[in-house]
N, C-alpha and C positions, 0 to 999 in steps of 0.2 A: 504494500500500500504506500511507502515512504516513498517509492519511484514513479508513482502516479502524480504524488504532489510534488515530487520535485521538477516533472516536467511541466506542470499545471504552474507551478509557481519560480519558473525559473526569469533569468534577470536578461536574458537573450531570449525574444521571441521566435518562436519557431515557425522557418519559411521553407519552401521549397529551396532556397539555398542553401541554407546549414542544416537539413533534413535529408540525406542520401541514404538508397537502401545500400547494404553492405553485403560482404561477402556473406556473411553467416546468414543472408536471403538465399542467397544465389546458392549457396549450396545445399537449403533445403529443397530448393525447387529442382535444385537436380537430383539428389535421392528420392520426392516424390514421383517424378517425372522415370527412374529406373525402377521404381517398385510398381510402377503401372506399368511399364513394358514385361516385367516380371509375371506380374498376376498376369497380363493379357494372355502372354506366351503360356501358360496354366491352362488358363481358360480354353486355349485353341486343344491344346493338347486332350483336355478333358473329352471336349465335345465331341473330336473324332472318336475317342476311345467309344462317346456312348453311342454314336449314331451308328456302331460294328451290333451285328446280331449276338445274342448269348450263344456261347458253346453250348449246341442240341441243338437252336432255334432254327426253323428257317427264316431267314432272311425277308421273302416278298410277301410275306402277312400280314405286316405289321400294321395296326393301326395305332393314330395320330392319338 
């Protein structure tokens, strides 16, 4: 809470000039941005796994 008020009540108003994101942005968006290629690539992986028939099944019965 102390760093709420100290930006709220500091003695330099804050502008788009002395307000820049930083690296510690930049590198979350790059870890989010690799755990979404991650799950995506999952995801694909998943999917074909299930659209394959069960061992036994046939294959062309399948209903939706």
């Amino acid at each position: 809470m102390d760093v709420i008020t100290a930006f709220v009540t500091a003695d330099v108003p804050l502008t788009p000039d002395n307000v820049k994101p930083g690296w510690l942005a930049l590198g979350i968006v790059a870890l989010l941005c690799l755990a979404t290629f991650f799950l995506a690539r999952s995801f694909m992986k998943h999917a074909r796994r299930a659209s394959e028939p069960w061992p036994g099944e046939d294959g062309d019965d399948r209903t939706p």
